[in-house]
C-alpha positions as CSV (number, residue, x, y, z in Angstrom):
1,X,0.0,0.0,0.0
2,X,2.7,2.5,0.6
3,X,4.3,2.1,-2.7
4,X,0.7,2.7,-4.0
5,X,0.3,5.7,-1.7
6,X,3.5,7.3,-3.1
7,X,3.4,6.6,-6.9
8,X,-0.3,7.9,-7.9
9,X,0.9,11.3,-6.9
10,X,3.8,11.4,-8.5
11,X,1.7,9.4,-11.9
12,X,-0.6,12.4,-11.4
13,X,1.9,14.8,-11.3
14,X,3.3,13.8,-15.0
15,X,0.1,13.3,-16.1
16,X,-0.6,17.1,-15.6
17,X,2.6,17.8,-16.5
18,X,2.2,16.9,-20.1
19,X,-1.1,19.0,-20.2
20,X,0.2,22.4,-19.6
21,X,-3.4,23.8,-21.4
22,X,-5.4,21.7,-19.0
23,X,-2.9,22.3,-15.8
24,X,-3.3,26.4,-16.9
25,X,-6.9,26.2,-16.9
26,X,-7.4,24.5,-13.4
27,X,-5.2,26.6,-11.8
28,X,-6.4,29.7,-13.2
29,X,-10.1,28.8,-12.7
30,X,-9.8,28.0,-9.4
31,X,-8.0,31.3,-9.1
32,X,-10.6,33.2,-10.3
33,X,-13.0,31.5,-8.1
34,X,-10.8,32.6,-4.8
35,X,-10.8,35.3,-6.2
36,X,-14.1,36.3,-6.2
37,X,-15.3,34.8,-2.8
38,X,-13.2,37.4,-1.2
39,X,-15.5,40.3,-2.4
40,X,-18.4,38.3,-1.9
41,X,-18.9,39.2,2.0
42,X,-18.4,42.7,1.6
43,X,-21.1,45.1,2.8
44,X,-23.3,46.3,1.1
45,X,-23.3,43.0,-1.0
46,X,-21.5,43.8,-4.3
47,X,-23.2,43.7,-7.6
48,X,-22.8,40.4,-9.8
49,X,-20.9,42.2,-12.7
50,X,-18.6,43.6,-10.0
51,X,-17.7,40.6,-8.5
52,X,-17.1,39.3,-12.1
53,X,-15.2,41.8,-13.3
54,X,-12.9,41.5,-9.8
55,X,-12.7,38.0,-10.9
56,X,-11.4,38.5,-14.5
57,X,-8.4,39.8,-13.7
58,X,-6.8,36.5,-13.8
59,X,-8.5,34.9,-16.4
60,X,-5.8,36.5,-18.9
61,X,-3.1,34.3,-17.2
62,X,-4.2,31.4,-18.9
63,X,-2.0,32.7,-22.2
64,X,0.7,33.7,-19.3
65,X,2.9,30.8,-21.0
66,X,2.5,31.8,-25.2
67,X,1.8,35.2,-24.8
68,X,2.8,37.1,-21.4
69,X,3.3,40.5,-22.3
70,X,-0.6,40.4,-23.6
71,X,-1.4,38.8,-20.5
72,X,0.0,41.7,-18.0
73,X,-1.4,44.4,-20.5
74,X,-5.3,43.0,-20.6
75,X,-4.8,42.1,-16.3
76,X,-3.5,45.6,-15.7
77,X,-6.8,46.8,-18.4
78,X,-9.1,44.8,-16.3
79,X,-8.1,46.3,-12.9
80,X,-8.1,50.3,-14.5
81,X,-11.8,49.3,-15.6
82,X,-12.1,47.7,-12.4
83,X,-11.2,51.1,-10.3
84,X,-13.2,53.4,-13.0
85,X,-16.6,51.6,-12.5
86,X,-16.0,51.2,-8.9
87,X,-18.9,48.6,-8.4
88,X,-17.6,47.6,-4.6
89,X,-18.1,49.9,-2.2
90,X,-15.1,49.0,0.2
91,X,-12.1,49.5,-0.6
92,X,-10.5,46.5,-2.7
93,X,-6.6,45.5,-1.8
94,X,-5.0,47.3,-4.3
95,X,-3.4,45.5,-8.1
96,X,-2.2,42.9,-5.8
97,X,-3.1,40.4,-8.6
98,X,-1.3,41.9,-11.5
99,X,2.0,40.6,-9.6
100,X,1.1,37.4,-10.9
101,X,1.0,38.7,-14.8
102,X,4.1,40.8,-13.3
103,X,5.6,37.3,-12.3
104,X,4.8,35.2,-15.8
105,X,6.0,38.1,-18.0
106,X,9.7,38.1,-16.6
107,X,9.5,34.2,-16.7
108,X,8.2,33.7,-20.1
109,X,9.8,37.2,-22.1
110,X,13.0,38.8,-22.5
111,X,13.9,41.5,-19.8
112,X,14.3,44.1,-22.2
113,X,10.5,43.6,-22.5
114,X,9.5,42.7,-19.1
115,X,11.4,45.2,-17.2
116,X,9.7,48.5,-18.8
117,X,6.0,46.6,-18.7
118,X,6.3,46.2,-14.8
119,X,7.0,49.5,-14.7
120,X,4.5,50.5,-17.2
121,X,2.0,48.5,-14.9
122,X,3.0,49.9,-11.6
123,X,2.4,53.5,-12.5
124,X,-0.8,52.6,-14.1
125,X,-2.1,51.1,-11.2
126,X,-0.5,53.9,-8.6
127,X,-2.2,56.6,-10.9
128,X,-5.1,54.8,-11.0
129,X,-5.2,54.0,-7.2
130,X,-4.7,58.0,-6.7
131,X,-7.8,59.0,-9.3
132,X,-10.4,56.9,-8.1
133,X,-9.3,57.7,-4.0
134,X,-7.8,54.6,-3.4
135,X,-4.7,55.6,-2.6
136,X,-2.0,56.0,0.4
137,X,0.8,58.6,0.2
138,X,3.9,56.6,-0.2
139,X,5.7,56.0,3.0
140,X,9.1,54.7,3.4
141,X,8.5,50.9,5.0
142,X,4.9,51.4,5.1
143,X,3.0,48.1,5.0
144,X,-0.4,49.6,4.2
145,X,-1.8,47.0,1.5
146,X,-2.6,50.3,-0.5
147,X,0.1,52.2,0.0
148,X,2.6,52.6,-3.1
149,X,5.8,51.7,-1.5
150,X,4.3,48.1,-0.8
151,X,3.2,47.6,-4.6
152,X,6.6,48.9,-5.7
153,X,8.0,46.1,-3.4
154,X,5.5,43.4,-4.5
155,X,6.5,44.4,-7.9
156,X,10.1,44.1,-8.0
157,X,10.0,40.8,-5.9
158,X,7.4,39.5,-8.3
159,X,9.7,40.2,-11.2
160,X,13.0,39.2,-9.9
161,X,11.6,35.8,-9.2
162,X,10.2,35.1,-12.9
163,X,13.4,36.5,-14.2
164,X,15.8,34.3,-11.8
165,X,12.9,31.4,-13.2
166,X,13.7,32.4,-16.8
167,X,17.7,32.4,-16.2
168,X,17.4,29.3,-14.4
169,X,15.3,27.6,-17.3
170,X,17.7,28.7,-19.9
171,X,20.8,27.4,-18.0
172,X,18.8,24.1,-17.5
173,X,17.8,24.0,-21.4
174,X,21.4,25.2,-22.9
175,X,23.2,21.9,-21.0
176,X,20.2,19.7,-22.6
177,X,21.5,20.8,-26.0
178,X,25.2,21.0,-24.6
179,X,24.9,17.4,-23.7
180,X,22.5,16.3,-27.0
181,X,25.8,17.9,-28.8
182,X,28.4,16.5,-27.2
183,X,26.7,12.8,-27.4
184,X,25.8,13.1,-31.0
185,X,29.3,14.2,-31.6
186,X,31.1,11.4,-29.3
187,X,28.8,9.1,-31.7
188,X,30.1,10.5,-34.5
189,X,33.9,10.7,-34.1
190,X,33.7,7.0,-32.8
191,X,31.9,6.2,-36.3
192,X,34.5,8.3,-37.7
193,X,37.5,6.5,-35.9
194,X,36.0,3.1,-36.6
195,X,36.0,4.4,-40.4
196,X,39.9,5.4,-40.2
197,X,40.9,2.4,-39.1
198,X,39.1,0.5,-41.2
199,X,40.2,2.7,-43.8
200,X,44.2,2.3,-42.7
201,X,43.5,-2.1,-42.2
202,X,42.3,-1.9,-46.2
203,X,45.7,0.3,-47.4
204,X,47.1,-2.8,-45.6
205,X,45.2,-4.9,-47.2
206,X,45.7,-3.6,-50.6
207,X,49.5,-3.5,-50.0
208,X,49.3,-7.6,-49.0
209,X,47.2,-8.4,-52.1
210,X,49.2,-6.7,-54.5
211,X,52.6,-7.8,-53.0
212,X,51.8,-11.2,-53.0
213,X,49.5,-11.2,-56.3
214,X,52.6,-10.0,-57.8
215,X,55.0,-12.6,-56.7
216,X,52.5,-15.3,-58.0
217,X,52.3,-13.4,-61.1
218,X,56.1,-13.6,-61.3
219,X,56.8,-16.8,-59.9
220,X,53.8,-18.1,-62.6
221,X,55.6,-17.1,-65.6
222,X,58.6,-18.1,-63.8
223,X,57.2,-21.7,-64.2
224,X,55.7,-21.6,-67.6
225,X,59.2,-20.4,-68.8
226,X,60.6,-23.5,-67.4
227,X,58.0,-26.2,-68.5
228,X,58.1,-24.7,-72.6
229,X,61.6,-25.1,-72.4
230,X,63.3,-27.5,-73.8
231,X,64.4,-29.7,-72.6
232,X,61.6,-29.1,-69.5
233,X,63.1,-29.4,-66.2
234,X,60.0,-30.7,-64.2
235,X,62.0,-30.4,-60.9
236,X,62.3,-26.4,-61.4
237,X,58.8,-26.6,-62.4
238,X,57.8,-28.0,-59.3
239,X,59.7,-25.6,-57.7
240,X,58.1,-23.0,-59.1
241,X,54.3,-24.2,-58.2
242,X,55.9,-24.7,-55.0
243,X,56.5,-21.3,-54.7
244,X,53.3,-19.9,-56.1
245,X,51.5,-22.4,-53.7
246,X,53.5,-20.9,-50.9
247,X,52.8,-17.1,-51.5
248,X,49.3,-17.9,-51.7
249,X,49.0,-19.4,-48.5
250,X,50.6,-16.8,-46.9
251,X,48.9,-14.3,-48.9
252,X,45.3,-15.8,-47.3
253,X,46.8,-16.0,-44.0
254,X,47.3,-12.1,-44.1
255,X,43.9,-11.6,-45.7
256,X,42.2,-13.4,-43.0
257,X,43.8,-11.8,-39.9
258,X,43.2,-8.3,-41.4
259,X,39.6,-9.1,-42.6
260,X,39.3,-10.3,-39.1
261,X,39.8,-6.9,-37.5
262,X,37.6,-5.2,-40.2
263,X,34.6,-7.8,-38.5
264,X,33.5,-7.2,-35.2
265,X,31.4,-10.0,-34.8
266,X,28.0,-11.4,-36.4
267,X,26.1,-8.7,-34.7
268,X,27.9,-5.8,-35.9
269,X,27.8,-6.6,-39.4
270,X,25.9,-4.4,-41.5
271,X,25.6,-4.1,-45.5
272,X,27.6,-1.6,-46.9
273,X,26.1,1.8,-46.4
274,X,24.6,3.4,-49.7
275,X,22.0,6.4,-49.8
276,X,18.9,4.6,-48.8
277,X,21.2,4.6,-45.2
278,X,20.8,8.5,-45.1
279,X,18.0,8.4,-42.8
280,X,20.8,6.8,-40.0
281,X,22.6,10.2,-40.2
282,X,19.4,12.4,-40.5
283,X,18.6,10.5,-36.6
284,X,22.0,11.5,-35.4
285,X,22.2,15.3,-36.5
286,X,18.4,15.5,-35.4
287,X,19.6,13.7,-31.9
288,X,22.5,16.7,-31.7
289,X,19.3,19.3,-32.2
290,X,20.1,20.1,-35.9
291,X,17.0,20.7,-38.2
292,X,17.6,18.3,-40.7
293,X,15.1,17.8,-44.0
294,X,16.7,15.5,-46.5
295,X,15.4,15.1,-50.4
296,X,17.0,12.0,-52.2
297,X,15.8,12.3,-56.3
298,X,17.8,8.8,-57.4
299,X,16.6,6.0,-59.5
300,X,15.6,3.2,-56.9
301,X,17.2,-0.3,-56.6
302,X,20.9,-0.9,-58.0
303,X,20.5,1.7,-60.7
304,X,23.7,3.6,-59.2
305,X,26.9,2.2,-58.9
306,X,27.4,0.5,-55.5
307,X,31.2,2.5,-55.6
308,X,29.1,5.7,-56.0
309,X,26.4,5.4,-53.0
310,X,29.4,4.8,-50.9
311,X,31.0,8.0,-51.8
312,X,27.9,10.3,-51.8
313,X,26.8,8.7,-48.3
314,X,30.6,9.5,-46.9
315,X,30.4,13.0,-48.6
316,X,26.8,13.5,-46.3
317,X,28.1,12.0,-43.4
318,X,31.1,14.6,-43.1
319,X,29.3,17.6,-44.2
320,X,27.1,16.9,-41.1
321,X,29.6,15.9,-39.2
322,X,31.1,19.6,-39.8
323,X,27.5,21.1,-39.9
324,X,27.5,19.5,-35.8
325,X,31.1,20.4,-34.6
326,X,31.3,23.8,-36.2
327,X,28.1,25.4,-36.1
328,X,25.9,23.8,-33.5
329,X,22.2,22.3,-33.6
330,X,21.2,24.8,-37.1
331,X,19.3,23.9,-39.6
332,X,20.5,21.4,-42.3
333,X,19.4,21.0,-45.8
334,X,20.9,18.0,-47.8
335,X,19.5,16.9,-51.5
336,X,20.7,14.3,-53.8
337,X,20.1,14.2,-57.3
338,X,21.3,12.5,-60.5
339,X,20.7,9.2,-62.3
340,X,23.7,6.4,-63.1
341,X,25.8,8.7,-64.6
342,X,26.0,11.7,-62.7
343,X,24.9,12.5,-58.9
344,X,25.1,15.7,-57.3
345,X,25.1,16.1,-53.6
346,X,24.3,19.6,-51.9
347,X,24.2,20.2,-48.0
348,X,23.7,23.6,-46.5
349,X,23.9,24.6,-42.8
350,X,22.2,27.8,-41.3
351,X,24.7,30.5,-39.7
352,X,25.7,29.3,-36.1
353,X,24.1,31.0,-32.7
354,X,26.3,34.1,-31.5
355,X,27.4,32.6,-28.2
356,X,28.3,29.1,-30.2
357,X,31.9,27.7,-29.2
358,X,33.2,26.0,-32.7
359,X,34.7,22.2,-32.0
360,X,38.1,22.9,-34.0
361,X,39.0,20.7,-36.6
362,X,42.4,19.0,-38.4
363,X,40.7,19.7,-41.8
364,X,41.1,16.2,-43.0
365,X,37.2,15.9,-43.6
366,X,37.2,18.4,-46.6
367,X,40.7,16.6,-47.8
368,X,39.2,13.1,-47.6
369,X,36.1,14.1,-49.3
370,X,38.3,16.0,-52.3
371,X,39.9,12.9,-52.7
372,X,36.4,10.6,-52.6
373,X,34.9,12.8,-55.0
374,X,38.2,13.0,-57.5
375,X,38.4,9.1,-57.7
376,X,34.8,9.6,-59.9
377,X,36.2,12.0,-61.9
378,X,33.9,14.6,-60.1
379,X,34.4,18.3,-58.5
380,X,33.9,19.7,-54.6
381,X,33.0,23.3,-54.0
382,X,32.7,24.0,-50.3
383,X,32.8,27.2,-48.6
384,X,30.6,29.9,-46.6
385,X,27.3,31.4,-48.0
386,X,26.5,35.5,-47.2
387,X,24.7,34.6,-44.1
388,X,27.1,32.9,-42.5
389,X,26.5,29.6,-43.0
390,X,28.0,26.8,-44.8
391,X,27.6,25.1,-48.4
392,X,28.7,22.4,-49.8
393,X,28.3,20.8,-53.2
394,X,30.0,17.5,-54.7
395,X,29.2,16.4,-58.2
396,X,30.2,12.4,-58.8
397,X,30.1,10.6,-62.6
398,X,28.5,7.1,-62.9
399,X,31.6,6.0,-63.7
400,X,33.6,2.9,-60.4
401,X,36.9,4.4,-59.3
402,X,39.8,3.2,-61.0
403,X,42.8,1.9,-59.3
404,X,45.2,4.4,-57.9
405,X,48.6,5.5,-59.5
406,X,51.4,3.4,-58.3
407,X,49.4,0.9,-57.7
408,X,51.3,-3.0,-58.1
């Protein structure tokens, strides 16, 4: 029973929590109602309409949250109207109320805008107070709940709480994105460090196979040489298979421990990325609090070279790994477009927030992207737009990258 006792509050709690409409609207209604039933006993009995109109003054808080400034204008309206008509007889406590719109418009609006509409308010309601008679000269530490002294106090508390509210939220937001950033960028430099070593294990790789596919190229002829002679000397001949028997083994052995560190096991093995993967990188800039919208015009299937995809989905991946690091969560704008013989691929970043701390870079991205993009005979243009932001735009032909110069 305990455990019950503890958790339906709590269950309740989050349940109003993700209502903020609903939670606005019980709070303020009962509010109003308060509200009201403390002009209700004065004598003579006030009017309906008066009591009403009392009342209204915090109805406008319901839009405290979307729109405060309004909020604070129509509550400090209400109580003016309130004082002009002067349906209660008594003397009401003074615009003791409008702390509350005084309250949600430093919370919910810059101080440059809250700062001069509490003022604005507080010599509306002291004029006010001093037209219609309700009014106390101000006193230096007077508590009179009329006196002017004790609104101006009211006021400024009132307003330095929202505002230390509204500091305190915006600290409390900024780390959210500070640590949304710095997880979606741990993510992806460890993708990016998985992807140089993998890269460096292939140059291996490459150097093993054409070492050792050379020898057995060599040693081949080596032995054809020596059977069409004449006379043939089988013994050299066998030699010579021997040899090409040898290299190959060892040449497999090589293979197999490097392919061995390019696999990570059963579960890690994925098919190699092309651009219907895009929506992998879209999740991770969106997870760092970029603004991503992606457009993909490409025939469908295996209509592109496999070589190609690779490239254009390497070229996106470190455009938004720069759009992340360098100018924050922005928005992003990536489109890919061609057919089998050409693809272009544009990404644009908006211009990054004043106070935004760039992640500095080694400027290896742009060089390894140049050199992606050269291997299809294409062309990179990267570089800032007018606004501040960034742009870049690779153009790739249909045709597989050829094998490198120097290459055995």
């Amino acid at each position: 029973m305990t455990t019950q006792v503890n958790t339906l509050p709590r269950a309740a709690r989050r349940w109003l929590a993700d209502r903020p409409r609903l939670t606005d609207a019980l709070w303020v209604g009962g509010l109003t109602l308060v509200d009201m039933a403390t002009v209700l006993d004065r004598i003579p009995r006030s009017p309906g309409w008066g009591v009403a109109l009392w009342g209204a003054q915090t109805v406008p808080l319901l839009w405290r949250r979307t729109r405060p400034r309004t909020a604070l204008v129509a509550m400090t309206a209400l109580y003016v109207l309130f004082q002009a008509l002067g349906p209660i007889p008594e003397k009401v406590p003074g615009p003791f109320l409008l702390m509350l719109g005084v309250y949600a418009v430093a919370r919910h609006a810059p101080a440059s805008a809250s700062a001069p509409l509490t003022l604005s308010a507080l010599a509306i309601a002291a004029v006010t107070d001093a037209l219609t008679g309700n009014w106390e000269p101000p006193r230096l530490g007077s508590l009179e709940p009329i006196s002017v002294t004790t609104f101006a106090f009211f006021f400024a508390l009132a307003w330095l709480l929202g505002y230390g509210r509204r500091r305190i939220d915006a600290d409390a937001e900024r780390l959210r994105a500070l640590n949304r950033r710095l997880a979606a960028e741990q993510e992806l430099n460890a993708r990016q460090a998985v992807l140089t070593e993998r890269a460096r294990i292939a140059r291996d790789l490459h150097d093993v196979v054409a070492h050792h596919v050379s020898a057995i190229a060599l040693q081949a002829r080596a032995a054809e040489d020596v059977l069409t002679s004449r006379p043939p000397d089988p013994a050299e001949a066998a030699h010579g298979v021997g040899l090409i028997a040898g290299t190959a083994d060892t040449a497999l052995t090589e293979m197999r421990r490097l392919l061995g560190l390019l696999s990570f096991g059963e579960r890690d093995l994925a098919p190699e990325p092309s651009l219907d993967h895009l929506g992998l990188l879209v999740e991770v800039a969106t997870s760092a609090g970029c603004r991503v919208t992606c457009v993909c015009e490409t025939p469908a299937g295996d209509a592109l070279p496999a070589g190609m995809q690779v490239s254009a989905y390497r070229v996106v991946q470190e455009a938004l790994t720069n759009a992340v690091k360098h100018a924050g969560p922005v928005g992003v704008r990536i489109a890919v477009r061609g057919d089998a013989t050409r693809l272009t691929v544009e990404v644009e970043n908006d211009a990054p927030a004043p106070d935004h701390r760039p992640v500095p870079g080694a400027g290896r991205g742009l060089v390894g992207m140049r050199e992606r993009v050269a291997a299809f005979d294409g062309e990179l243009d990267a570089g800032p737009r007018p606004d501040g932001g960034w742009r870049l735009r690779a153009v790739l032909s249909g045709r597989e990258p050829g094998p490198a110069r120097g290459d055995g």
